[in-house]
OpenMM code with the backbone's topology and positions (N, CA, C; nanometers):
from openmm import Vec3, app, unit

residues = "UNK UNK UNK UNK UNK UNK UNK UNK UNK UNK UNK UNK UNK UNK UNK UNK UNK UNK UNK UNK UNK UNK UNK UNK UNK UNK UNK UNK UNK UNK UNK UNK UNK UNK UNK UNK UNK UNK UNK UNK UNK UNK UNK UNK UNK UNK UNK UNK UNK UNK UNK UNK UNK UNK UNK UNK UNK UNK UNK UNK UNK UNK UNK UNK UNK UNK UNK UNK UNK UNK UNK UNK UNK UNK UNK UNK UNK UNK UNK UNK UNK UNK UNK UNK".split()
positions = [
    Vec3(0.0842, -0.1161, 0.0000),
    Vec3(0.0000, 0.0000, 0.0000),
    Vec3(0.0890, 0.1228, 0.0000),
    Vec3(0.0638, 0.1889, -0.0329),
    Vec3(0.0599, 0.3418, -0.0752),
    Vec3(0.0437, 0.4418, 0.0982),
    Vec3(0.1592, 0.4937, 0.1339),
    Vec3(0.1119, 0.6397, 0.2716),
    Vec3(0.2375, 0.7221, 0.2461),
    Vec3(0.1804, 0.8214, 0.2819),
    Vec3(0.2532, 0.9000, 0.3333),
    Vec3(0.3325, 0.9234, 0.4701),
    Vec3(0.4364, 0.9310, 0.4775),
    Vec3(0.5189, 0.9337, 0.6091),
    Vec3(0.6379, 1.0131, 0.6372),
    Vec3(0.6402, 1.0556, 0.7415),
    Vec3(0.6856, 1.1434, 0.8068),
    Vec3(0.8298, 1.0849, 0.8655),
    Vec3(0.9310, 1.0884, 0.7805),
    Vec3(1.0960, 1.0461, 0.8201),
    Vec3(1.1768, 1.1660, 0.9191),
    Vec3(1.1415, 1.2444, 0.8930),
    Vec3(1.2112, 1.3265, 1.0171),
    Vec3(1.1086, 1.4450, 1.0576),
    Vec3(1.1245, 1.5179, 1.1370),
    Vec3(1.0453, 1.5762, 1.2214),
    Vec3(1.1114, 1.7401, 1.1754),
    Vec3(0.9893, 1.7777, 1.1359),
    Vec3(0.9519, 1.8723, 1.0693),
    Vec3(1.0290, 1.9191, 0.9157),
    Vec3(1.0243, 1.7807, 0.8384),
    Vec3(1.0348, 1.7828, 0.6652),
    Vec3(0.9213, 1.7860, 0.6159),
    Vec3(0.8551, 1.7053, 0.4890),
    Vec3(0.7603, 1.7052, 0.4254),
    Vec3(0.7785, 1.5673, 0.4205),
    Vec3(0.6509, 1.5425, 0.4431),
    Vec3(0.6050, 1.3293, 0.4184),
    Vec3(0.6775, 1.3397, 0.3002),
    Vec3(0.7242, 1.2266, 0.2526),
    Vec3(0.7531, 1.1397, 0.1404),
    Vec3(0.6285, 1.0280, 0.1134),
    Vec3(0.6458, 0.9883, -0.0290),
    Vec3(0.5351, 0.8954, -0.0105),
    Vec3(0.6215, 0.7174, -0.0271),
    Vec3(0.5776, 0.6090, 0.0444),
    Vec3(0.6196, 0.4988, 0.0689),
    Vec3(0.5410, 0.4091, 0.0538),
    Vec3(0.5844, 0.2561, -0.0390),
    Vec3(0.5351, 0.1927, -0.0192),
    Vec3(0.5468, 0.0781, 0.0856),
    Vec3(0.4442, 0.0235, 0.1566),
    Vec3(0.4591, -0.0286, 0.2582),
    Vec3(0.3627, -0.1688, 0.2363),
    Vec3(0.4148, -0.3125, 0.3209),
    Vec3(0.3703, -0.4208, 0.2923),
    Vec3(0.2094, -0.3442, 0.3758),
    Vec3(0.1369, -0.4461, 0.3349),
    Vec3(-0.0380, -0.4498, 0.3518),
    Vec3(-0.0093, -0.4415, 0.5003),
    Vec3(-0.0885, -0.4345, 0.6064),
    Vec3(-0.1294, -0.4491, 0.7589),
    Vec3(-0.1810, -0.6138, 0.7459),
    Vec3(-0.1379, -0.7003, 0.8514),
    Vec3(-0.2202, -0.8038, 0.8766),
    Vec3(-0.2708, -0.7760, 1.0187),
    Vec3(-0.4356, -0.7835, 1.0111),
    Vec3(-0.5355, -0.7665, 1.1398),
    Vec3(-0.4862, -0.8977, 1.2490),
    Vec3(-0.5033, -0.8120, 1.3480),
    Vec3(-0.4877, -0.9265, 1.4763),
    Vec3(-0.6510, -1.0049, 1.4312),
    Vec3(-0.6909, -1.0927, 1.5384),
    Vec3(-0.7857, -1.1352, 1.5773),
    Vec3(-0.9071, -1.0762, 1.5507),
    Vec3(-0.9129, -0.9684, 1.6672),
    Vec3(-1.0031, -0.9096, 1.7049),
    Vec3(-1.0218, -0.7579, 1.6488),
    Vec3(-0.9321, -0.7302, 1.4901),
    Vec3(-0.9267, -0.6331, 1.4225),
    Vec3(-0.9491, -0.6724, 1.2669),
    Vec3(-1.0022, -0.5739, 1.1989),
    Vec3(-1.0918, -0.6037, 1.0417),
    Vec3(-0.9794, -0.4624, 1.0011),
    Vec3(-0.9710, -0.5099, 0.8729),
    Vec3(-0.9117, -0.4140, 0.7292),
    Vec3(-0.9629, -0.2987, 0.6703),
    Vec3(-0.9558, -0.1431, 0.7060),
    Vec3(-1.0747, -0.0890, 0.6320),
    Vec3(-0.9728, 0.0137, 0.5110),
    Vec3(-1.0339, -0.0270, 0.4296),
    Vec3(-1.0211, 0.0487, 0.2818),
    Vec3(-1.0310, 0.1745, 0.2696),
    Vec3(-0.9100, 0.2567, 0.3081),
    Vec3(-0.9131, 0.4241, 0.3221),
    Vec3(-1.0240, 0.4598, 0.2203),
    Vec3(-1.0890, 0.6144, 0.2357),
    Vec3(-1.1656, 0.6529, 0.1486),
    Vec3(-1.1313, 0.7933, 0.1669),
    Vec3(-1.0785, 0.8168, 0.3000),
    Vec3(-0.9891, 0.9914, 0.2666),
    Vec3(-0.9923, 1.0234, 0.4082),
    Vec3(-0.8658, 1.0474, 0.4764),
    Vec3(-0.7763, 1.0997, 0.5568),
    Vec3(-0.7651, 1.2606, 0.6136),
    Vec3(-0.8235, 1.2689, 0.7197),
    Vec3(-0.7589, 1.4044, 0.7329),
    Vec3(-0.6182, 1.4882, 0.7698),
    Vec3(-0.5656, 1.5651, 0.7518),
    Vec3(-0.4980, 1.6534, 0.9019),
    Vec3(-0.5059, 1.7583, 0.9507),
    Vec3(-0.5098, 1.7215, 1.0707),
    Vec3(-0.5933, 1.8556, 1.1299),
    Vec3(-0.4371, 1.9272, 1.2043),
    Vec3(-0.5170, 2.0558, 1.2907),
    Vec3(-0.3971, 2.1327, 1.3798),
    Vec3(-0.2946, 2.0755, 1.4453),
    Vec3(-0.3484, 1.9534, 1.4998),
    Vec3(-0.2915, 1.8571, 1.6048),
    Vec3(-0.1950, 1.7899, 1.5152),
    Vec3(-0.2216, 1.7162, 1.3792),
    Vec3(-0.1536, 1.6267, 1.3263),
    Vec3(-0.0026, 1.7479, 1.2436),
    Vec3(0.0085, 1.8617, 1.2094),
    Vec3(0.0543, 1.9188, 1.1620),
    Vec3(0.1605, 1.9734, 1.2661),
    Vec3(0.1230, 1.9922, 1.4129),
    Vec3(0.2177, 2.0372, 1.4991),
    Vec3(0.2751, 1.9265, 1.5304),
    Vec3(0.2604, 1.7706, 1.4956),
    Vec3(0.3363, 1.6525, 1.5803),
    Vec3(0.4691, 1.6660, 1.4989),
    Vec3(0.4030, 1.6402, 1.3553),
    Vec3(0.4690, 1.6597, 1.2357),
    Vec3(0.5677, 1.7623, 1.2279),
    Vec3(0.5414, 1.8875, 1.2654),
    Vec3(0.6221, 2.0091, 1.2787),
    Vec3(0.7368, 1.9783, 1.3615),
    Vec3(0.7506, 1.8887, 1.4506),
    Vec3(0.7835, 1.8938, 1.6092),
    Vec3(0.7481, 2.0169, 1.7000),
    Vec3(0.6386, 2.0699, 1.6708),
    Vec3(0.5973, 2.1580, 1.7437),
    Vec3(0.4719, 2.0738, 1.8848),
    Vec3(0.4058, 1.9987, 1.8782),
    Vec3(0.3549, 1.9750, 1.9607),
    Vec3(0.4199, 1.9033, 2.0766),
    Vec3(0.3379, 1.9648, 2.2142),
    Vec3(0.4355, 1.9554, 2.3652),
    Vec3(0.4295, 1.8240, 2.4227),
    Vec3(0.3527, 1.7097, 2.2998),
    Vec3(0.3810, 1.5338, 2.4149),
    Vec3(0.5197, 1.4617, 2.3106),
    Vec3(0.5366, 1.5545, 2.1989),
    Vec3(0.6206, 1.4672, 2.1056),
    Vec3(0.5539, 1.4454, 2.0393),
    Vec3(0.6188, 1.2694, 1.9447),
    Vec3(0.5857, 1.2490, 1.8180),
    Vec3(0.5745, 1.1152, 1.8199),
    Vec3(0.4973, 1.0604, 1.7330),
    Vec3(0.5640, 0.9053, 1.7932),
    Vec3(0.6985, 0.8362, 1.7008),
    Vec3(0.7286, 0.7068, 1.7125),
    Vec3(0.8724, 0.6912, 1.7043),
    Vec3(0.8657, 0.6787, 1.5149),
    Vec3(0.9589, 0.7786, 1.4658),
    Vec3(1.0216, 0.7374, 1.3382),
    Vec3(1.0322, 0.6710, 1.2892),
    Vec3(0.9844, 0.5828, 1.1346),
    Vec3(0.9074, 0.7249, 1.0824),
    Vec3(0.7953, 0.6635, 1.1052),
    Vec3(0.6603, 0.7845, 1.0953),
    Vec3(0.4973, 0.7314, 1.1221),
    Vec3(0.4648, 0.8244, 1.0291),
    Vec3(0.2815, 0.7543, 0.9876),
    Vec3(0.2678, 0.8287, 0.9121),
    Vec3(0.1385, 0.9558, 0.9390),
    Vec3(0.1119, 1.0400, 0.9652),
    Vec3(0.0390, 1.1266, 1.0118),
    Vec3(-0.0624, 1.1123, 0.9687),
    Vec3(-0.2011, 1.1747, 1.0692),
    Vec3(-0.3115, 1.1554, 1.0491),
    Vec3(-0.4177, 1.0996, 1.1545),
    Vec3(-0.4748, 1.1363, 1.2681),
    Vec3(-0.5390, 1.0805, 1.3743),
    Vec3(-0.6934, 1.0516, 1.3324),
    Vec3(-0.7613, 1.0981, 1.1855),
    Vec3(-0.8988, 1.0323, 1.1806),
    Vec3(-0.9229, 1.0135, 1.0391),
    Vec3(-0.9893, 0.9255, 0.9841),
    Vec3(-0.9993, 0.8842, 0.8372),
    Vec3(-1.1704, 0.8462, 0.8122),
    Vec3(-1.1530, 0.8481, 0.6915),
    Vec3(-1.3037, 0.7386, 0.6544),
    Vec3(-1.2564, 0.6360, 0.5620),
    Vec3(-1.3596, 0.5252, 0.6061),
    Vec3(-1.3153, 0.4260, 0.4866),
    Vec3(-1.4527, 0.2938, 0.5228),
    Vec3(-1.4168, 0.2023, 0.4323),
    Vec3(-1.5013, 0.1141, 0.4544),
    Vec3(-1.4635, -0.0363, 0.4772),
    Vec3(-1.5476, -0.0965, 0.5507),
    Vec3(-1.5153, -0.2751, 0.5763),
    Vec3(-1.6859, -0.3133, 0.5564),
    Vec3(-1.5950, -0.4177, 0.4623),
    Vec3(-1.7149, -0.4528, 0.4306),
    Vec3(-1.9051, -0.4253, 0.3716),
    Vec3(-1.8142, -0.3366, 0.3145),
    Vec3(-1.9281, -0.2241, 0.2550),
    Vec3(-1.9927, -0.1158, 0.3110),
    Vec3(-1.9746, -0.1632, 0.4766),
    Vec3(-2.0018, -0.0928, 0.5897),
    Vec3(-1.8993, 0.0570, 0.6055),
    Vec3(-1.9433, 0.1720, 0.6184),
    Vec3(-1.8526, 0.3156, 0.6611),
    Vec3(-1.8193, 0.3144, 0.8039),
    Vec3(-1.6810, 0.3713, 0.8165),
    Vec3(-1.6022, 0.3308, 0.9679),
    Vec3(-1.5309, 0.5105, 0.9393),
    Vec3(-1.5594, 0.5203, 1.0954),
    Vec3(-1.4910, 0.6208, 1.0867),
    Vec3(-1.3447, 0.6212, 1.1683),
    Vec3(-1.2757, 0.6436, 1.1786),
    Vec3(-1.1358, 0.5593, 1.2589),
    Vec3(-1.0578, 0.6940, 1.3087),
    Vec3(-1.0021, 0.7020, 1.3968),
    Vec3(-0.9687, 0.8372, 1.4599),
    Vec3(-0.8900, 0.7509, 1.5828),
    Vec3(-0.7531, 0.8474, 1.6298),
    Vec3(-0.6652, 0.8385, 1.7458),
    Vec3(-0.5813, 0.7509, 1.7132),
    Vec3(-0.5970, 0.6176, 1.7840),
    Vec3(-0.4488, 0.5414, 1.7368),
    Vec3(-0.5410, 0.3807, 1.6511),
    Vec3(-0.5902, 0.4391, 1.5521),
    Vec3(-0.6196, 0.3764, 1.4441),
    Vec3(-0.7744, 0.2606, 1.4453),
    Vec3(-0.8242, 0.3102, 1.5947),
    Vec3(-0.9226, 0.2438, 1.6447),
    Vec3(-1.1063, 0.2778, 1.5244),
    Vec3(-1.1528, 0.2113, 1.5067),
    Vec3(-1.2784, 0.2307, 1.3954),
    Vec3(-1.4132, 0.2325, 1.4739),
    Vec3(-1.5109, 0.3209, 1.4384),
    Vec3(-1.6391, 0.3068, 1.4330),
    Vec3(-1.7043, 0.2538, 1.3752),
    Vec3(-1.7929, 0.1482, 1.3665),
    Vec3(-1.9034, 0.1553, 1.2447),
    Vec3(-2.0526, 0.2323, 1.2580),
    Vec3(-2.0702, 0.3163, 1.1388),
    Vec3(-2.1164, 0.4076, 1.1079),
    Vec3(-2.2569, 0.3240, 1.0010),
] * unit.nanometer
topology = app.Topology()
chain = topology.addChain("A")
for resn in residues:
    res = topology.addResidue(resn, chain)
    for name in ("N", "CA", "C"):
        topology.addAtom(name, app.Element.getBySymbol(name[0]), res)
């Protein structure tokens, strides 16, 4: 798959390809449909925000839409989904 990611702290994402995610157990696959970034995701990125960043490289972005299973999920924080 296809993301964008953040190699050093406060450059510009590069874009990377990266092997697929395999779901634990008790986690399902959802099919991005469009990504935000908001204030928060832009200051981690910056190294401007005061908890840090997480560890190098990641790829930015705390809420998305997408779908499983035909079903709409909305997914936000540390990659956790709604169904909608």
């Amino acid at each position: 798959m296809r993301a964008a990611q953040i190699q050093n702290v406060g450059t510009a994402p590069v874009v990377v390809d990266l092997d697929e995610p395999t779901p634990a157990d008790d986690e399902m696959i959802m099919e991005l449909v469009a990504a935000t970034l908001n204030p928060a995701d832009l200051a981690v990125a910056g190294g401007r925000f005061p908890a840090g960043h997480p560890p190098l490289p990641y790829s930015p972005g705390m809420e998305a839409v997408g779908t499983v299973d035909g079903r709409t999920v909305l997914a936000y924080g540390g990659g956790l989904g709604v169904f909608r």
